[in-house]
C-alpha positions as YAML, in Angstrom:
chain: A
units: angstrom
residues:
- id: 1
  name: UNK
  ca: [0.00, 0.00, 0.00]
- id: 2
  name: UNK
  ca: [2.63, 2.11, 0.74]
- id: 3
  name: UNK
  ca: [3.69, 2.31, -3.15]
- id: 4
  name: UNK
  ca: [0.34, 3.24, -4.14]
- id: 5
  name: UNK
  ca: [0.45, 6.49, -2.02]
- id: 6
  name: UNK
  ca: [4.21, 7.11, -3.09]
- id: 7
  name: UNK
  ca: [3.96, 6.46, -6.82]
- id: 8
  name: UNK
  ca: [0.30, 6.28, -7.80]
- id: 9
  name: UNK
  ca: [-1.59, 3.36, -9.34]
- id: 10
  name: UNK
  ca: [0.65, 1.30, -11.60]
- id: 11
  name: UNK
  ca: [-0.70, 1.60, -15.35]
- id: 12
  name: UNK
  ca: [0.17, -2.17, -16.29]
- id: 13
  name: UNK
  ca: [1.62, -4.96, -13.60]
- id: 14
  name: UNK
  ca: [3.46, -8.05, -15.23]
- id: 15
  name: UNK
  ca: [3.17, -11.09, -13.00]
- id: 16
  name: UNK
  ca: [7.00, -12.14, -13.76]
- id: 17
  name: UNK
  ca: [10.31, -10.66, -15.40]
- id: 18
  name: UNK
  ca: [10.07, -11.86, -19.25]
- id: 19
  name: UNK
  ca: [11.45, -10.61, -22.17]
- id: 20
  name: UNK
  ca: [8.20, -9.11, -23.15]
- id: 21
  name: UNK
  ca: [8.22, -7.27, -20.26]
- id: 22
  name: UNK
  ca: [11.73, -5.81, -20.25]
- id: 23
  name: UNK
  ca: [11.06, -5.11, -24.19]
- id: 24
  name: UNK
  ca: [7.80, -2.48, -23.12]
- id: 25
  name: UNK
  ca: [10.07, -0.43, -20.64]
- id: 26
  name: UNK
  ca: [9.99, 3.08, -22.02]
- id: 27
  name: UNK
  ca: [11.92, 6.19, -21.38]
- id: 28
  name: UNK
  ca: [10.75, 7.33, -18.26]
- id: 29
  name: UNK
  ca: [8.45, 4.41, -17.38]
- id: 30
  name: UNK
  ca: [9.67, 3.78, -13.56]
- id: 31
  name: UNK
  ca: [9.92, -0.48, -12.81]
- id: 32
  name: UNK
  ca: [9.44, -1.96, -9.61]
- id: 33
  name: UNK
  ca: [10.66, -5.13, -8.78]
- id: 34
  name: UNK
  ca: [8.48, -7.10, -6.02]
- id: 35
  name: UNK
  ca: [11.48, -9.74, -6.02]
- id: 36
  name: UNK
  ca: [14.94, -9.97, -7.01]
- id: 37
  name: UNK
  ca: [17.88, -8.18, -8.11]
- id: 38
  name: UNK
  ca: [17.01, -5.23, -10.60]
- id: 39
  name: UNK
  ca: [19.67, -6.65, -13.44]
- id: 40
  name: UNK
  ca: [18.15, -10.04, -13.35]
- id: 41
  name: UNK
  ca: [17.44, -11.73, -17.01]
- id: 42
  name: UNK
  ca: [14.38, -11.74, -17.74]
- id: 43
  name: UNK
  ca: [12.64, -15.09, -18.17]
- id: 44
  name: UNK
  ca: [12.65, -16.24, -22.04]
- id: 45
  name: UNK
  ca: [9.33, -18.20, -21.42]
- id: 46
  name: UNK
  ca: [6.32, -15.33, -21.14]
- id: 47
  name: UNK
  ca: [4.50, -15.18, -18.17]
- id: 48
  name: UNK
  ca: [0.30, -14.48, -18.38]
- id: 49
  name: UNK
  ca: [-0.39, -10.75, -17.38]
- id: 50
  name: UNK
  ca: [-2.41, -8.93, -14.47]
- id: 51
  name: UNK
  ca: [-4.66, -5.90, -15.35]
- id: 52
  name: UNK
  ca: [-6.81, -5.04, -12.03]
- id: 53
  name: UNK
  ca: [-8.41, -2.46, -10.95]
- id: 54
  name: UNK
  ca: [-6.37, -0.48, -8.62]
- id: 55
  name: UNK
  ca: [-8.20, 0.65, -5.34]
- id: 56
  name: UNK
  ca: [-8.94, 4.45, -4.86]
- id: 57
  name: UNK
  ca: [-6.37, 6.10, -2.57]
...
């Protein structure tokens, strides 16, 4: 909860670290990494994706 008041509700969440995922970083975009190391590889195998809706602050 504590990122949601710091950063705002994320516009896209991607369950796991695939290439996909590390291909739609833009300039700008701001990652954050629930586990791991922030230069892990990314997975080559996709992972399914999470689009919720994010609870009012």
């Amino acid at each position: 909860m504590s990122a949601l008041r710091v950063f705002g509700p994320p516009d896209f969440i991607h369950r796991g670290w695939d290439i996909r995922a590390q291909r739609e970083i833009a300039s700008g975009d701001l990652v954050v990494f629930a586990k791991g190391e922030a230069d892990q590889r990314p997975r080559e195998r996709s992972y399914d994706d999470l689009r919720e809706p994010v609870p009012d602050r």
